[in-house]
C-alpha positions as CSV (number, residue, x, y, z in Angstrom):
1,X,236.3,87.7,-42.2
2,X,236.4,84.2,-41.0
3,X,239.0,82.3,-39.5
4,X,240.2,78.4,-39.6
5,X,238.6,77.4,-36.6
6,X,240.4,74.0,-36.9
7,X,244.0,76.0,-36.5
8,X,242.3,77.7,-33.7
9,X,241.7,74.4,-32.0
10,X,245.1,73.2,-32.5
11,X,247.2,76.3,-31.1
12,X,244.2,76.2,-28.3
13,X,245.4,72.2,-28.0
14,X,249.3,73.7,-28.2
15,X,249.0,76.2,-25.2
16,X,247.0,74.2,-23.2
17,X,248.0,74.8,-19.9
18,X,250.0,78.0,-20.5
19,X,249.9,80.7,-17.9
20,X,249.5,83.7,-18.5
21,X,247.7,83.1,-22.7
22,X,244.4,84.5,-22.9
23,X,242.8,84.8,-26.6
24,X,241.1,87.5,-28.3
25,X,239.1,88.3,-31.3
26,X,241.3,90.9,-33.5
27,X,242.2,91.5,-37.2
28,X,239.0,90.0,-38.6
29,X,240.6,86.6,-36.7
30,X,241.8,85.5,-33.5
31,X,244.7,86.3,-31.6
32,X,246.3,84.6,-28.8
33,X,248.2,86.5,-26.4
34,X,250.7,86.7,-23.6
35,X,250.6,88.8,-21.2
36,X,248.8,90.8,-23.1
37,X,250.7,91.0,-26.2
38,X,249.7,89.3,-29.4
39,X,252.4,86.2,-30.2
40,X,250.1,84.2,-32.8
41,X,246.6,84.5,-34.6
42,X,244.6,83.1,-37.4
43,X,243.6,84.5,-40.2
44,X,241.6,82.8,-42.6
45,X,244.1,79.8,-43.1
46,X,247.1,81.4,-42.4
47,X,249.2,81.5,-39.2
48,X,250.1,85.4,-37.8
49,X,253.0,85.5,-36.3
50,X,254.9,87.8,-34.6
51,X,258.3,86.5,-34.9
52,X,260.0,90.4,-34.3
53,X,262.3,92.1,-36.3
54,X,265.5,89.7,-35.2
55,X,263.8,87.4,-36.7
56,X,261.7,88.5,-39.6
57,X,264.6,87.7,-42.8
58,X,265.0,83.7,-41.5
59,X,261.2,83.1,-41.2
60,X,260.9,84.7,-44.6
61,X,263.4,82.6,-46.2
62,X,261.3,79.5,-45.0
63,X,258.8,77.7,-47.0
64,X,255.2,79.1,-46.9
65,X,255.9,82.0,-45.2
66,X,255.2,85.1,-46.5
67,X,254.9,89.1,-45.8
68,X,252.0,90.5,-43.2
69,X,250.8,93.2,-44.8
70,X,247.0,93.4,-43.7
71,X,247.3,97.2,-44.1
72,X,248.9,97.4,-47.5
73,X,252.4,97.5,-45.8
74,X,254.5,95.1,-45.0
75,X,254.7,95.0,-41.4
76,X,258.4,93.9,-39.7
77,X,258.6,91.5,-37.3
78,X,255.2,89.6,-38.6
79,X,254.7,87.2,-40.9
80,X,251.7,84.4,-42.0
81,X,252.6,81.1,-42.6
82,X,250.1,79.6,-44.8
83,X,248.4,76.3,-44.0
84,X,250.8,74.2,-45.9
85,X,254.1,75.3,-43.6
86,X,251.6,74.1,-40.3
87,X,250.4,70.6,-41.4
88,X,252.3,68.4,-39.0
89,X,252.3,69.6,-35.1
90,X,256.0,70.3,-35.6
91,X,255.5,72.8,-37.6
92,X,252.8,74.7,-35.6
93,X,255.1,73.8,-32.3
94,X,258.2,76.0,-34.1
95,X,256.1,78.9,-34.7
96,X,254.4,78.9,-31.2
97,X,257.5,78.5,-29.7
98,X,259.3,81.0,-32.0
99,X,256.8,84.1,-31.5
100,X,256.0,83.3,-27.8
101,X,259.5,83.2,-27.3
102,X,260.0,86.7,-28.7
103,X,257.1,88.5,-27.1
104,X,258.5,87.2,-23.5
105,X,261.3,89.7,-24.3
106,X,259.1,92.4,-24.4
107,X,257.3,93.7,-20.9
108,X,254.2,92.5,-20.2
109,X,251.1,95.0,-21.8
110,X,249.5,96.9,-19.1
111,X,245.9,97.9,-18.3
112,X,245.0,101.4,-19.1
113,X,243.5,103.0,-16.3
């Protein structure tokens, strides 16, 4: 599956500078990740985000966001905003900030060994 390599640019543009962000290639997209967790990805046009489950009912209730449900479920505490809701850097700023504020609360991913 491909991904909108022109959203990857822009959240790549976003972080810039960002300690600790490393990006991988996941869920038939990419996934950018702090600390080891996912925060955001792209697939195809749409913005994953992992906005947790304190979260999850207000992101919903915004405009072009809708249900992550990659496996046939809906998964809680992820959504994809579609490319309409990340048109201005605004809108792409909220989200980043939104999930990579949320997956600072959690510890940091460590390396199996």
């Amino acid at each position: 599956m491909a991904y909108d390599e022109g959203l990857a640019h822009r959240i790549r543009s976003a972080l810039e500078g960002k300690r600790n962000v490393s990006e991988k290639k996941m869920f038939g997209g990419i996934a950018f990740l702090r600390e080891g967790l996912m925060f955001v990805g792209v697939s195809d046009s749409s913005l994953m985000a992992r906005v947790g489950k304190e979260n999850h009912a207000d992101s919903l209730a915004r405009e072009h966001v809708r249900e992550m449900d990659f496996t046939g479920r809906p998964m809680q505490g992820y959504v994809y905003v579609d490319a309409e809701g990340l048109e201005t850097d605004a809108q792409l700023q909220f989200w980043l900030d939104r999930c990579e504020r949320f997956v600072a609360t959690l510890p940091p991913k460590t390396a199996k060994g």
